[in-house]
C-alpha positions as CSV (number, residue, x, y, z in Angstrom):
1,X,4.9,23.7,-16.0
2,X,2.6,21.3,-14.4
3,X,3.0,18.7,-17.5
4,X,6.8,18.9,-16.7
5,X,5.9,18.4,-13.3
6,X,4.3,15.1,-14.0
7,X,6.5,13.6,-16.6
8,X,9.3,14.4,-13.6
9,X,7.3,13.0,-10.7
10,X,7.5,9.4,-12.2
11,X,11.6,8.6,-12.5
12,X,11.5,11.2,-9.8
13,X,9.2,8.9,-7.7
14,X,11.3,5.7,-8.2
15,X,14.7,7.0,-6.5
16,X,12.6,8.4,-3.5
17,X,10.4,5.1,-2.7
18,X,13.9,3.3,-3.3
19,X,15.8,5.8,-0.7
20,X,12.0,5.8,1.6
21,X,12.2,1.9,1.8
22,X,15.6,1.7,2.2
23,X,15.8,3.9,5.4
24,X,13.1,1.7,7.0
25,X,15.0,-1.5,6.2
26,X,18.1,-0.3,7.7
27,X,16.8,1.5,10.8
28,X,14.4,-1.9,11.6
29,X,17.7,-3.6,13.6
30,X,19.5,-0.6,14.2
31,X,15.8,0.2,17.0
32,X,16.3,-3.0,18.1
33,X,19.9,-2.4,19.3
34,X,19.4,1.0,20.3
35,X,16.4,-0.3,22.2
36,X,18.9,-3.0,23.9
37,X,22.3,-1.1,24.7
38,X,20.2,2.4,25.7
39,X,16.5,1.1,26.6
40,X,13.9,3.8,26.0
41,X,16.3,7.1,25.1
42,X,18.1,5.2,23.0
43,X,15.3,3.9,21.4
44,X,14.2,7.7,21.2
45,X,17.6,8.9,19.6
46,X,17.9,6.3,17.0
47,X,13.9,7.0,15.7
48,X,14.2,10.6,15.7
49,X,17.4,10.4,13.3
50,X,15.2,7.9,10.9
51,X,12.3,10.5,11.4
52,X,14.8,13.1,10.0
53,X,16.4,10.8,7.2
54,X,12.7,10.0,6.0
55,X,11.8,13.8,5.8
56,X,15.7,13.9,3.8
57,X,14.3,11.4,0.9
58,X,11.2,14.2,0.5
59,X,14.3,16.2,-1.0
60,X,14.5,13.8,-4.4
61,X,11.1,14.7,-4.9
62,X,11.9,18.8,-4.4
63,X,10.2,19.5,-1.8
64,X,10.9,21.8,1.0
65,X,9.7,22.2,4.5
66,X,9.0,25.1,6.7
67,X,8.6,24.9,10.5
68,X,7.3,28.0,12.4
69,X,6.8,28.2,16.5
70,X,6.6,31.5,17.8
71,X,5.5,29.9,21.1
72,X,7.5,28.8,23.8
73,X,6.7,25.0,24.8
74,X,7.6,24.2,28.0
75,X,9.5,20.7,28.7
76,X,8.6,19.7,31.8
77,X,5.0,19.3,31.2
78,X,2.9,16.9,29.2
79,X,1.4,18.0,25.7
80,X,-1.3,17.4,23.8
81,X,-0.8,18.2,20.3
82,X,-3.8,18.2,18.0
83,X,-2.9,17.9,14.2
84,X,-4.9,18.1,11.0
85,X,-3.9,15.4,9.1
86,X,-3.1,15.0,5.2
87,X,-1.1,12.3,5.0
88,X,1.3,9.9,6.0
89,X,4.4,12.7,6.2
90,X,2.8,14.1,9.1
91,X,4.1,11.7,11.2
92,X,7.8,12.0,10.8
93,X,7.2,15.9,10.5
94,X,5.5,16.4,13.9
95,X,8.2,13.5,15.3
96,X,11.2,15.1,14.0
97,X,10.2,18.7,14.9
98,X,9.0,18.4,17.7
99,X,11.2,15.5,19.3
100,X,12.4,17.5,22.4
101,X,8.7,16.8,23.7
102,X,9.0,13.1,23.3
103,X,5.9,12.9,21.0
104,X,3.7,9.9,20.9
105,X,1.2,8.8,18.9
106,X,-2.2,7.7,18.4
107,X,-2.5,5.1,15.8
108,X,-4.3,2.2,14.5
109,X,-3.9,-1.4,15.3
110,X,-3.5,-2.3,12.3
111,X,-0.3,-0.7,11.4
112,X,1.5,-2.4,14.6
113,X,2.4,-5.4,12.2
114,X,4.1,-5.7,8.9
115,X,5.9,-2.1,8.2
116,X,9.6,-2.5,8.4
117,X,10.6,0.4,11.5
118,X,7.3,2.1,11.1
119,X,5.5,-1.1,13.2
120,X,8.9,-1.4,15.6
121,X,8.5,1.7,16.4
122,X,4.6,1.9,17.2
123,X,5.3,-1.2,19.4
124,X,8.0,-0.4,21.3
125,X,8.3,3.6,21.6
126,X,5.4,4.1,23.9
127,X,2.4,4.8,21.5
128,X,-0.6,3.6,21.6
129,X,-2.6,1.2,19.2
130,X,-6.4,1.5,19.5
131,X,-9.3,-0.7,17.2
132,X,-11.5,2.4,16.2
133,X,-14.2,-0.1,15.3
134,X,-13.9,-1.6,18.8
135,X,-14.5,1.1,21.6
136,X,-13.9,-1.9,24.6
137,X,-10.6,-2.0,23.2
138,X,-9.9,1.9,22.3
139,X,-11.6,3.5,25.0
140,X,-9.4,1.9,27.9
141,X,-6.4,1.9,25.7
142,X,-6.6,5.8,25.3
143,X,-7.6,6.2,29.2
144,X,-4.3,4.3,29.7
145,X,-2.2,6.4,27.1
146,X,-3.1,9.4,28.7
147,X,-1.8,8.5,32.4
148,X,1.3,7.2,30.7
149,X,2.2,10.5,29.0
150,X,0.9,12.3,32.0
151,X,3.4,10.4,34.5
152,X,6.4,10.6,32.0
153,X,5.9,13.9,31.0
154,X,5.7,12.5,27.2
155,X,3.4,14.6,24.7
156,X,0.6,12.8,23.0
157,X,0.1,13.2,19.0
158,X,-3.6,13.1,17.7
159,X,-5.4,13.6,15.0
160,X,-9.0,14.2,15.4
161,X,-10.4,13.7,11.6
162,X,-9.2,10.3,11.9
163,X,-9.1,9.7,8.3
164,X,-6.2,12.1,6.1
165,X,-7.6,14.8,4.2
166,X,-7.6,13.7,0.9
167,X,-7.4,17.1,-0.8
168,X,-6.3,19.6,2.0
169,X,-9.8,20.5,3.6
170,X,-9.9,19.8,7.2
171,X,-13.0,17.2,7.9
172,X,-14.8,17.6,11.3
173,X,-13.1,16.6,14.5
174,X,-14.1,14.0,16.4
175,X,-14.5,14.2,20.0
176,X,-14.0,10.9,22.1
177,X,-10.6,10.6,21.9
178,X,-9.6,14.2,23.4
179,X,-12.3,14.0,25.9
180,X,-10.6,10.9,27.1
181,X,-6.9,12.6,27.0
182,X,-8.4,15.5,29.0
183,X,-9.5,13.5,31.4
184,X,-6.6,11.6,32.1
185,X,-3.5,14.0,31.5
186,X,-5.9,17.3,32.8
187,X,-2.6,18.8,33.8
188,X,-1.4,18.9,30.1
189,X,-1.2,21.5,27.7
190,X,-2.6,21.2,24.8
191,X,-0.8,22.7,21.8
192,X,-3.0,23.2,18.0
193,X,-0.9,22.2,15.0
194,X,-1.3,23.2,11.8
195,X,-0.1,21.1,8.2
196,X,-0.6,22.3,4.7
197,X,0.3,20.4,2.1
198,X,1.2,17.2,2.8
199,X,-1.5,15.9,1.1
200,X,-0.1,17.2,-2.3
201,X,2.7,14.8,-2.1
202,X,-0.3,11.8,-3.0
203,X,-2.6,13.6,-4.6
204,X,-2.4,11.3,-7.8
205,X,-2.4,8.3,-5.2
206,X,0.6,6.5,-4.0
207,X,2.6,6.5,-7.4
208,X,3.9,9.0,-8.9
209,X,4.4,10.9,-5.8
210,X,3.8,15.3,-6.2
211,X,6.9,16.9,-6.6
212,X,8.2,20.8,-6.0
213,X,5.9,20.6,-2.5
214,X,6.5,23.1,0.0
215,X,5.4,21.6,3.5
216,X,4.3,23.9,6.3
217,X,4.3,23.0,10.0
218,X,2.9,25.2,12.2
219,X,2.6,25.5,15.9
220,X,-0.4,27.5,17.1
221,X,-1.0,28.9,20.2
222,X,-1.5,26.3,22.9
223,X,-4.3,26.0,25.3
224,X,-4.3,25.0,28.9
225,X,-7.9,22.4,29.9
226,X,-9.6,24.7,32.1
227,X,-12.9,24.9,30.3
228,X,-15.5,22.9,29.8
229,X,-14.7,20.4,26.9
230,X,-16.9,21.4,24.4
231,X,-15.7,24.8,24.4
232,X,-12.2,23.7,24.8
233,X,-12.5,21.5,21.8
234,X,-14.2,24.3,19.4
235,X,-11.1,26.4,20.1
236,X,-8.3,24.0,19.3
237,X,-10.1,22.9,16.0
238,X,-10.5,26.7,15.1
239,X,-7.1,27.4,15.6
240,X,-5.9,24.3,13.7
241,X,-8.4,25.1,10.6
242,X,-8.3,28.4,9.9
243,X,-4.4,28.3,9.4
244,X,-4.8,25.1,7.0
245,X,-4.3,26.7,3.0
246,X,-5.8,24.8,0.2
């Protein structure tokens, strides 16, 4: 089964980078004019419908997606969502989701530049772009991030390996950057996430793509920042790990 797997994944792999770079091609000037006729919402509105046709072109490579929230996350107040991370699909799967709490995300500089949509969007939809090899630029940038999501009531996506799980096990969180979130959104809540996976779908590298996939998101039980941080921070990353399969 999995040698007809492979021998699939390749044609298989073709029509879904064709279908993948297509949809950020076309949705590159359609954010620009939904950025000028309905400023930031309509911005919003036109991203989360390319979030949801990127998840779509998963579906030439047979996968399918589960989403499970038992808990009810309110709207009028700021989140902080903590994420393992496994690969690049985690993005679009946490945006699409979980777009009724506005999420934005952490990311680095370097993908601000060059990605058709993908770079629009990290520019101009309120996210934040930090040098992780320059803390005079990161630290102040992620001080500012959090006010911002704190006064707009926006939710603020991070994931704490920093690097993508290259075969499913979760790596060691690192602090600094939700210390500095605390800090500056402490009326926030913060809401564990859990995705299994996602790294499946590159886990012969970026060609051919895994097929027959089933993605998981999971919303774990959030936590409000009324502890100290250390013990804050060893409960979120238990409560994202031990729901991660491998």
């Amino acid at each position: 089964m999995e040698a007809v797997k492979r021998i699939l994944s390749y044609p298989l792999s073709i029509i879904f980078y064709l279908s993948f770079g297509l949809t950020l091609v076309v949705f590159q000037p359609l954010q620009w004019l939904g950025k000028k006729l309905g400023g930031r919402s309509g911005h919003r509105g036109v991203v989360n419908i390319m979030n949801l046709c990127l998840l779509r072109c998963l579906h030439f490579l047979g996968v399918r997606i589960s989403f499970k929230n038992i808990h009810k996350l309110p709207k009028d107040q700021s989140l902080i969502i903590v994420s393992n991370h496994q690969s690049m699909f985690d993005v679009p799967l946490i945006s699409w989701y979980l777009r009724k709490h506005r999420p934005k995300f952490i990311s680095k500089i370097e993908l601000g530049k060059g990605i058709p949509s993908i770079s629009f969007n990290l520019r101009h939809g309120g996210h934040v772009l930090i040098d992780r090899k320059n803390p005079k630029q990161s630290i102040p940038a992620l001080s500012k991030f959090g006010k911002f999501i704190a006064e707009h009531t926006f939710s603020a996506v991070i994931f704490p390996e920093g690097t993508r799980s290259r075969d499913g096990k979760p790596k060691e969180f690192a602090p600094t950057g939700l210390k500095i979130l605390f800090k500056n959104a402490p009326n926030a809540l913060v809401v564990p996430v859990t995705i299994n996976n996602s790294w499946k779908l590159v886990r012969f590298g970026n060609f051919p793509m895994g097929v027959g996939v089933h993605l998981t998101l999971e919303v774990q039980e959030p936590l409000s920042i009324d502890k100290e941080p250390e013990i804050l921070l060893e409960r979120i990353e238990e409560r994202v790990t031990l729901a991660i399969r491998t």
